[in-house]
LUMZAPA-306872 format. One record per residue (C-alpha): residue in one letter; residue number from 1; x, y, z. Coordinates in Angstrom, 1 decimal. Example, Ala and Ser with C-alpha at 12.3 -4.5 7.8 and 13.67 -1.06 7.14 Angstrom:
# LUMZAPA-306872
+---------+-----+--------+--------+--------+
! residuo ! num !     xx !     yy !     zz !
+---------+-----+--------+--------+--------+
!       A !   1 !   12.3 !   -4.5 !    7.8 !
!       S !   2 !   13.7 !   -1.1 !    7.1 !
+---------+-----+--------+--------+--------+
***
This chain:
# LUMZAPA-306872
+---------+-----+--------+--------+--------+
! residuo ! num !     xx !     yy !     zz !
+---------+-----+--------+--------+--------+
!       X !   1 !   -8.5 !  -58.3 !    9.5 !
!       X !   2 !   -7.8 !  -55.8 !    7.3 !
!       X !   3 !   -5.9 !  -53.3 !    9.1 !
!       X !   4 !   -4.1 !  -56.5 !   10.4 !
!       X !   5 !   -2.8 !  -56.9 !    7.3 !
!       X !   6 !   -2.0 !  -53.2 !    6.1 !
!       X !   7 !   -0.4 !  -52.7 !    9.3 !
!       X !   8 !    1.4 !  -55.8 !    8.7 !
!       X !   9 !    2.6 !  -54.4 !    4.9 !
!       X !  10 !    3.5 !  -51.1 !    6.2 !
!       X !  11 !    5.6 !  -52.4 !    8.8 !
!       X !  12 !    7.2 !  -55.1 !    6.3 !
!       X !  13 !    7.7 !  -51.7 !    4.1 !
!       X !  14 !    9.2 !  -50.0 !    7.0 !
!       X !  15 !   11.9 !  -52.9 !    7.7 !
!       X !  16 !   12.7 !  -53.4 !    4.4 !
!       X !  17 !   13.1 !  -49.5 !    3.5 !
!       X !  18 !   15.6 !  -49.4 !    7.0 !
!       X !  19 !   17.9 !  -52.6 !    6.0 !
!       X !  20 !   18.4 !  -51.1 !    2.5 !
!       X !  21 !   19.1 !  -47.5 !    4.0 !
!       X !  22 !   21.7 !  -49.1 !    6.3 !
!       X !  23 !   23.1 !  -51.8 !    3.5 !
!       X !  24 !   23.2 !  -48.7 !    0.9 !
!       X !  25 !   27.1 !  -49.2 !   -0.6 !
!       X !  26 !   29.0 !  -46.2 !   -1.8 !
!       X !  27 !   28.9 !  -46.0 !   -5.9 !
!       X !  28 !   32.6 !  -45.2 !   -7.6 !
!       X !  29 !   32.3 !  -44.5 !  -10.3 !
!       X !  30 !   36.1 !  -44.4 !  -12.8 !
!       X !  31 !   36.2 !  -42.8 !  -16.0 !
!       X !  32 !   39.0 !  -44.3 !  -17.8 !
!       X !  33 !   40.5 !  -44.9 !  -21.0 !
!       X !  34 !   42.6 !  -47.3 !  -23.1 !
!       X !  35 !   44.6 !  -44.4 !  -24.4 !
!       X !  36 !   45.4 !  -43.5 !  -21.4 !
!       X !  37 !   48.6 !  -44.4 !  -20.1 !
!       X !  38 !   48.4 !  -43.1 !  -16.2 !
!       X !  39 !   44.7 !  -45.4 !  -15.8 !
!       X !  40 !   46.1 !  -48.7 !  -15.5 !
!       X !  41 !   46.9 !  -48.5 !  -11.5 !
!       X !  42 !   43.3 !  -46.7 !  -11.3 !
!       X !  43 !   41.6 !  -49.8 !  -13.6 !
!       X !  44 !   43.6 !  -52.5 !  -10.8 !
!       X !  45 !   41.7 !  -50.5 !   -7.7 !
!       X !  46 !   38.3 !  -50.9 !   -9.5 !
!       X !  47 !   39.2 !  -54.9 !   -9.7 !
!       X !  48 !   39.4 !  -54.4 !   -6.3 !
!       X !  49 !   36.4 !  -52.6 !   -5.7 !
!       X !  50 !   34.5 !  -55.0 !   -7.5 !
!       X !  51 !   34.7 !  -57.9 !   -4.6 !
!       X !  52 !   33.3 !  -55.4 !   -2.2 !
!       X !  53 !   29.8 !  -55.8 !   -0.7 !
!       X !  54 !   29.9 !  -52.1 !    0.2 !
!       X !  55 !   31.0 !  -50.4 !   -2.8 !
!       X !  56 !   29.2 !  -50.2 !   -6.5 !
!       X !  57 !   32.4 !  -49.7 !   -8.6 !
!       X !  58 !   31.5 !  -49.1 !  -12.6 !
!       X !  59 !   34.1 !  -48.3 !  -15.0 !
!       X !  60 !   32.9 !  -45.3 !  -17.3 !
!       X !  61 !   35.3 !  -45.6 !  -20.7 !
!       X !  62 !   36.1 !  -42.3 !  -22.1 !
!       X !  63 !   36.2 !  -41.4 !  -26.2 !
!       X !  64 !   38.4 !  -38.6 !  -25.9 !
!       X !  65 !   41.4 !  -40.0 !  -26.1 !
!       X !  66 !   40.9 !  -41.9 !  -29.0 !
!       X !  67 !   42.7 !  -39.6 !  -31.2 !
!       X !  68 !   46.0 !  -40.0 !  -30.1 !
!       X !  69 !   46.2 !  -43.4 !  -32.1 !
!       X !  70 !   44.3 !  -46.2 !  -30.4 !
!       X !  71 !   40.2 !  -46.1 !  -30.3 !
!       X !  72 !   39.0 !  -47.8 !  -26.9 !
!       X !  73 !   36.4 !  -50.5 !  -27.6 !
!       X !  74 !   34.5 !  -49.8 !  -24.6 !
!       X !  75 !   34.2 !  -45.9 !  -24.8 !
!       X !  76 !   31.2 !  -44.3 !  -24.9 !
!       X !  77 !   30.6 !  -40.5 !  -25.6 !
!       X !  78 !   27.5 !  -40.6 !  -22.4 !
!       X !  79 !   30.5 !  -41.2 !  -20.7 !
!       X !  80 !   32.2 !  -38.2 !  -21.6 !
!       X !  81 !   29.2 !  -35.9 !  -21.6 !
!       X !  82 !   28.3 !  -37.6 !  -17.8 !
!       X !  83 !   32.2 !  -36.6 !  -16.9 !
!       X !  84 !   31.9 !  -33.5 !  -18.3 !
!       X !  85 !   28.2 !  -33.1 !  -16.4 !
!       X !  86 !   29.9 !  -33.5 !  -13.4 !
!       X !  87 !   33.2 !  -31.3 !  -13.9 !
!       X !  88 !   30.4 !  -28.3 !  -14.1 !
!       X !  89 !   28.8 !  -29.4 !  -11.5 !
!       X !  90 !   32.0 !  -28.9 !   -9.8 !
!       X !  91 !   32.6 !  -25.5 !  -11.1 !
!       X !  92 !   35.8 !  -27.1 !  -13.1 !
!       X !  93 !   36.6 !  -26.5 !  -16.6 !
!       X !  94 !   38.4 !  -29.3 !  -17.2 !
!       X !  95 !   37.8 !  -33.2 !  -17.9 !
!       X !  96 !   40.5 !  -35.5 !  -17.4 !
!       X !  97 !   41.6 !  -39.9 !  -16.9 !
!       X !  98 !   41.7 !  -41.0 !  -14.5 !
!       X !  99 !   39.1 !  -39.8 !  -12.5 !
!       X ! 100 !   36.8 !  -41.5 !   -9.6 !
!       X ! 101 !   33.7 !  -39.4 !   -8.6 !
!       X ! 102 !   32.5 !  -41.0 !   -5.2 !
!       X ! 103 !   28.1 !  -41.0 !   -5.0 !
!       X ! 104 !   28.0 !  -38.4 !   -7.9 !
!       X ! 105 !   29.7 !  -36.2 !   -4.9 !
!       X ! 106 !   33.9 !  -35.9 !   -4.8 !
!       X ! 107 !   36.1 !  -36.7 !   -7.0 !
!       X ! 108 !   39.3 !  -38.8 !   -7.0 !
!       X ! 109 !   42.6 !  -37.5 !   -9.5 !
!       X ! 110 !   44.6 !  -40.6 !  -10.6 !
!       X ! 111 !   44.9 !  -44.1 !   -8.1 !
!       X ! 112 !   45.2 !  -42.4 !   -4.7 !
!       X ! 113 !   43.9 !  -45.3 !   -2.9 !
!       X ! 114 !   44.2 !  -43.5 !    0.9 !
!       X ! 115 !   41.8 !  -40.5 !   -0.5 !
!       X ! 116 !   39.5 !  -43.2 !   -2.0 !
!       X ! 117 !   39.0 !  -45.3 !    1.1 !
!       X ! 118 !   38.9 !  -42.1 !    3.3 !
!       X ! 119 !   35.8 !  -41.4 !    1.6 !
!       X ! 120 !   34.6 !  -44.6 !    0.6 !
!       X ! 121 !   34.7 !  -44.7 !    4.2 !
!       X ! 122 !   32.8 !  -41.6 !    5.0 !
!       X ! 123 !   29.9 !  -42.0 !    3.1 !
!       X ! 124 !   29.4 !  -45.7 !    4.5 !
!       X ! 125 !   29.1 !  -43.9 !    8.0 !
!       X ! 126 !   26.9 !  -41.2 !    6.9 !
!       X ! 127 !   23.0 !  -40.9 !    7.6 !
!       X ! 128 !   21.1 !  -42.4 !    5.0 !
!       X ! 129 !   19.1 !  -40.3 !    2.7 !
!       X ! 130 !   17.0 !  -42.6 !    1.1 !
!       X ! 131 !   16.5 !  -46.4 !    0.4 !
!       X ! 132 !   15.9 !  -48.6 !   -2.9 !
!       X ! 133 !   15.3 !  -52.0 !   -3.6 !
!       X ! 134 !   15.0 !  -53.4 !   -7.2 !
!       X ! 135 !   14.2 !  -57.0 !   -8.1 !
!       X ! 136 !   14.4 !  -58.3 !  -11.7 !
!       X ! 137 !   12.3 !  -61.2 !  -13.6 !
!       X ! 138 !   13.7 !  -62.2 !  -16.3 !
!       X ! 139 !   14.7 !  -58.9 !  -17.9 !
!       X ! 140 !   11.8 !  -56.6 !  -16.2 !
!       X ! 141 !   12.9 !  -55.0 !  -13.0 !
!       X ! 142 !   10.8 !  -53.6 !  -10.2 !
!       X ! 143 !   11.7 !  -50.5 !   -8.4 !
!       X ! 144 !   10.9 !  -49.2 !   -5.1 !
!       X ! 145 !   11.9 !  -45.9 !   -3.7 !
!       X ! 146 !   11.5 !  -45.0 !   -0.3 !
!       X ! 147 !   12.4 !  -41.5 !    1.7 !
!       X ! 148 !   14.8 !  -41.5 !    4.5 !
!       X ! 149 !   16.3 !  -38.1 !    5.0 !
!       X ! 150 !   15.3 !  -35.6 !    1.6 !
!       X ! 151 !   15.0 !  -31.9 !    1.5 !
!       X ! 152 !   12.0 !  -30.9 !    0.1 !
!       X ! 153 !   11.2 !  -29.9 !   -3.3 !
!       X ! 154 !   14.1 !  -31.9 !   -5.2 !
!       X ! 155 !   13.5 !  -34.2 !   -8.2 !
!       X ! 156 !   15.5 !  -37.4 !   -8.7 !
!       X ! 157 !   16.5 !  -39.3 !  -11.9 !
!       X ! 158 !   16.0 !  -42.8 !  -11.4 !
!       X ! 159 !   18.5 !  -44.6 !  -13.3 !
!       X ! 160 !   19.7 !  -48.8 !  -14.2 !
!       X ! 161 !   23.0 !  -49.3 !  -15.0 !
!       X ! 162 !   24.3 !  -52.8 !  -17.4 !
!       X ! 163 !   27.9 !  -53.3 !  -16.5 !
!       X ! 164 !   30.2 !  -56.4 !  -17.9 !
!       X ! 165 !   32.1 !  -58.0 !  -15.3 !
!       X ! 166 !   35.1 !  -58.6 !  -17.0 !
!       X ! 167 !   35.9 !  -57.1 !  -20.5 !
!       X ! 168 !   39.3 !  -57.9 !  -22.1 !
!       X ! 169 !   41.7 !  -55.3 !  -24.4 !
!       X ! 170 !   44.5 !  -56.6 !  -26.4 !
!       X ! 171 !   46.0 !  -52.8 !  -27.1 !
!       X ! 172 !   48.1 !  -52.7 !  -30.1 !
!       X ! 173 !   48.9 !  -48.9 !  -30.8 !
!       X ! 174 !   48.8 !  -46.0 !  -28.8 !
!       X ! 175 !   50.2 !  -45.1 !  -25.3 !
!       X ! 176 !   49.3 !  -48.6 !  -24.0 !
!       X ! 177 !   50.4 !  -50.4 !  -27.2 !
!       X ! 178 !   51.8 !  -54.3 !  -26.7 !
!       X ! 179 !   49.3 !  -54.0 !  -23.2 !
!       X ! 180 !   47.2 !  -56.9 !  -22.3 !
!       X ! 181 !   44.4 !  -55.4 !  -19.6 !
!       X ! 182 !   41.7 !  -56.8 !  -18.2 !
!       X ! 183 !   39.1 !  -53.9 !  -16.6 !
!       X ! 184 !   36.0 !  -54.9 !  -14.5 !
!       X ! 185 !   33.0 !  -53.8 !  -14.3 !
!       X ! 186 !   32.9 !  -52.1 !  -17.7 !
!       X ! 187 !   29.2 !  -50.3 !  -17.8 !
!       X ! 188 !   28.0 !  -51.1 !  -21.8 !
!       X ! 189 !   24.1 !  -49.4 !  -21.0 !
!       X ! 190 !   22.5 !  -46.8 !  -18.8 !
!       X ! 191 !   18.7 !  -46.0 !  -19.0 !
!       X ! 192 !   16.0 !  -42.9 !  -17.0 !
!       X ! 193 !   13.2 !  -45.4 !  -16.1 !
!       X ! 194 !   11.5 !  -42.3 !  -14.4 !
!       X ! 195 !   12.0 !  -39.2 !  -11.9 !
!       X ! 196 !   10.7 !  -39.4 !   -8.0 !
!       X ! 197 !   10.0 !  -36.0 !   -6.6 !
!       X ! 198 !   11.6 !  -37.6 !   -3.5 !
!       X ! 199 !    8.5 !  -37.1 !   -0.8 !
!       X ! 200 !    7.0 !  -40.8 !   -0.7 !
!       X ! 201 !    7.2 !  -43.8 !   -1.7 !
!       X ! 202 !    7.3 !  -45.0 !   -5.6 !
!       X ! 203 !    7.8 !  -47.9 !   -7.3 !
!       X ! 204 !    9.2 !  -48.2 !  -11.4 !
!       X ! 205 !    9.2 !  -50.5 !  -13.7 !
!       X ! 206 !   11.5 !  -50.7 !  -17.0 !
!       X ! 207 !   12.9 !  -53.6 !  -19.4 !
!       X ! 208 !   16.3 !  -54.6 !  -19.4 !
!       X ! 209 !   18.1 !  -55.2 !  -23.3 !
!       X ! 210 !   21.0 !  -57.7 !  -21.8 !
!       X ! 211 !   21.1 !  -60.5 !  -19.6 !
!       X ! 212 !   24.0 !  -58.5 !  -17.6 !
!       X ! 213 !   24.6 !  -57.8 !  -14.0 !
!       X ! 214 !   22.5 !  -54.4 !  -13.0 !
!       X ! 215 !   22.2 !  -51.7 !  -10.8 !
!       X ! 216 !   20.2 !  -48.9 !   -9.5 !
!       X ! 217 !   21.0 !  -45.2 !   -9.0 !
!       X ! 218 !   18.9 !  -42.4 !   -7.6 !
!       X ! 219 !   20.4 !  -39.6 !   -8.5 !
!       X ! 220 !   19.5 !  -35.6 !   -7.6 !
!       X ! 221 !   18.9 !  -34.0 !  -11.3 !
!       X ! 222 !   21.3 !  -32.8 !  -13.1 !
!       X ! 223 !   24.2 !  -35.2 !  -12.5 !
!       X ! 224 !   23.9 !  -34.0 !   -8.7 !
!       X ! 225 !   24.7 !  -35.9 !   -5.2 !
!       X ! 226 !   23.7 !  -40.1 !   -5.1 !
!       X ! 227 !   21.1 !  -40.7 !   -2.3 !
!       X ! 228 !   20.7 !  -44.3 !   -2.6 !
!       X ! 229 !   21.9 !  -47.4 !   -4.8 !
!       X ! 230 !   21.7 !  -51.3 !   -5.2 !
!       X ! 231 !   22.1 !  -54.3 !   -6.6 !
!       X ! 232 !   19.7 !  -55.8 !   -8.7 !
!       X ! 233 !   18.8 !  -58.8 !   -7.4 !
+---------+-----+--------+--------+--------+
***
């Protein structure tokens, strides 16, 4: 009876781990800014990105634009120092709005929609590398981890994302000044609940501060390549 029932949970584990691996939606993420006066057509495509089922779109504001006479309410300076994170990562020197990095990976210059879905589009067709599921009660989330395809010897950041679904910005000085915009999925927390060394499975636990939607990243160290993301559900 009870290797019925392990080989029962393993196989339950198995299933799961492969519907998650082959439901795994692409993460865009756009760093943008309300000083900014060529995001607007990038802010409309993350509208659109957020009806997907197959994308994770999350809207990164940026602070460093805030000097040239209007302060975004939504900017965060994690946001810059993630943009920045990933600009060396690149081996560029420069940081600039707007910008979509596509699964911590490429990266998008201004609202080129054809480059965006071309990729978009690759990633959803590539071989999964790993698989996570995340479930929430109340405001404590559960976290499961599971190996698809990893290299050896790599650590991951496990990270949850708090995004707003719809924030509003009546913009009354600045580049954007007399603008009424309405940007989606407006991140407003991130939180490390723990590292995976990537080689079985794990599961996490953390508590949320906000009611808000949530998701899960798992993310190589060091602001490197995405291997798996969800929903919180």
């Amino acid at each position: 009876m009870f290797r019925s029932t392990a080989a029962t949970a393993v196989v339950s584990l198995f299933l799961a781990a492969s519907v998650a691996a082959q439901e795994a939606p692409v993460v865009i993420e756009l760093f943008t800014s309300q000083g900014c006066s060529s995001c607007p057509p990038a802010d409309k495509i993350m509208h659109d990105l957020a009806k997907r089922d197959d994308v994770i779109g999350l809207a990164l504001h940026v602070d460093y634009w805030d000097y040239i006479g209007w302060k975004d309410e939504y900017a965060d300076p994690d946001h810059t120092r993630r943009q920045r994170a990933y600009a060396r990562q690149g081996g560029r020197s420069m940081i600039y709005t707007p910008q979509m990095v596509v699964n911590g990976q490429q990266d998008v210059v201004g609202a080129q929609t054809r480059e965006l879905d071309r990729l978009i589009d690759a990633h959803l067709k590539a071989a999964p590398k790993a698989s996570v599921l995340a479930v929430r009660s109340g405001n404590d989330v559960t976290v499961d981890v599971t190996p698809v395809e990893l290299p050896a010897g790599e650590t991951y950041d496990v990270r949850l994302v708090q995004y707003a679904p719809m924030r509003h910005a009546s913009i009354r000085s600045g580049e954007l000044a007399g603008h009424e915009l309405d940007y989606a999925n407006v991140v407003e927390s991130w939180q490390i609940v723990g590292q995976w060394n990537g080689a079985s499975p794990q599961r996490f636990s953390a508590e949320l501060t906000s009611d808000l939607p949530t998701v899960v990243l798992v993310q190589k160290a060091g602001h490197g390549p995405i291997v798996a993301a969800a929903h919180v559900k």
